[in-house]
N, C-alpha and C positions, 0 to 999 in steps of 0.2 A: 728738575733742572735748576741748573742755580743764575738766583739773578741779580747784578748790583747793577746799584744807582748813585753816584757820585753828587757830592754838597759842597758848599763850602765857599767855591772859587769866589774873584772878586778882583776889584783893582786897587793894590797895595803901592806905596813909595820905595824907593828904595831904601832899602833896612828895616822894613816893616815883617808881619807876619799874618801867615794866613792858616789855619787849619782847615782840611780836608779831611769828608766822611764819607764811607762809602757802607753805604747798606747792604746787609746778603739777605738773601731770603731764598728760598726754595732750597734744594738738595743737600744742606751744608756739610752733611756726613762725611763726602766727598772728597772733600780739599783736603789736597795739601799744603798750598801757600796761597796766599795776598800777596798781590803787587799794582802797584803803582809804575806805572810809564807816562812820557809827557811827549807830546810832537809841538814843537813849533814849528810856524810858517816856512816850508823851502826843506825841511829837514827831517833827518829820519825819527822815526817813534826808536826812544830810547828809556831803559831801564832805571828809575828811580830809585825802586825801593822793594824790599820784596820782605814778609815774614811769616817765617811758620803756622799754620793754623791752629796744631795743637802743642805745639813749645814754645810758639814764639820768639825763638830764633828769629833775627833780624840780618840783613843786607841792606850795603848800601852803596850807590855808586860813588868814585871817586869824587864827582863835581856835587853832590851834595851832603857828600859827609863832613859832619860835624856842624850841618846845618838843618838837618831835617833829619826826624824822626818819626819810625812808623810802629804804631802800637794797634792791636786787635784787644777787642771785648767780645767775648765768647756770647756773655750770659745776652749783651744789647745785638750780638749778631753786627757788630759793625768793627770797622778799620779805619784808623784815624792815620794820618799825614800830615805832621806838624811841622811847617816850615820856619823859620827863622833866618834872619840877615838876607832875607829874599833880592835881588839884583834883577835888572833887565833881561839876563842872559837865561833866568827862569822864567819867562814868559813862555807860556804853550796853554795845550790844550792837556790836562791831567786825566788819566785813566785810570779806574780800579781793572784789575784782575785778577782772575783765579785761575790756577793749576791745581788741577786733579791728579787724584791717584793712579798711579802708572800711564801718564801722562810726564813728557819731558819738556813740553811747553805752555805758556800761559795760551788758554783757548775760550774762556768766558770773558767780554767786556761790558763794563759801564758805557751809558753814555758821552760820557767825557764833561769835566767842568773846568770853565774859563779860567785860566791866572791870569791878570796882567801884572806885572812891575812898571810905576814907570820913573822915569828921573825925574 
């Protein structure tokens, strides 16, 4: 089975940056994609960031493109989430996950690590 563990988070200014790592270990054969989701307080868990396992193909949603970026390293077995020009309105709780093969949704989760922004 596959299991990640999310690093990184922390409390950033706004305009600052943060990067997030998420480690894989057990099953990696498996996957198909890395994604990152974030929930803040009151709101739903929503889609960040998602990339391919073995093309690395990337996704991104609207409210973070061109601000963040998601890169995987095969050989270290990890997934990076590079934030930039971070605001209040990215504060949450950030998730890794993975989607498997013939699988249509992300069904493995990290623990989750803190962002805050603040003003």
């Amino acid at each position: 089975q596959v299991q990640l563990r999310e690093s990184g988070g922390g409390s950033v200014q706004t305009g600052g940056s943060l990067r997030l790592s998420c480690a894989v270990s057990g099953r990696t054969d498996g996957i198909l994609a890395m994604g990152w989701f974030r929930q803040a307080p009151g709101k739903e868990r929503e889609i960040v960031s998602s990339i391919s396992w073995n093309t690395g193909n990337t996704f991104y949603s609207d409210v973070v493109m061109g601000r963040f970026t998601t890169a995987r390293d095969v050989a270290s077995l990890t997934v990076y989430l590079q934030m930039y020009n971070l605001n209040p309105e990215d504060t949450a709780v950030y998730f890794c996950a993975a989607r498997r093969f013939g699988r249509s949704a992300f069904e493995i989760w990290g623990q989750g690590t803190q962002v805050t922004v603040t003003s």
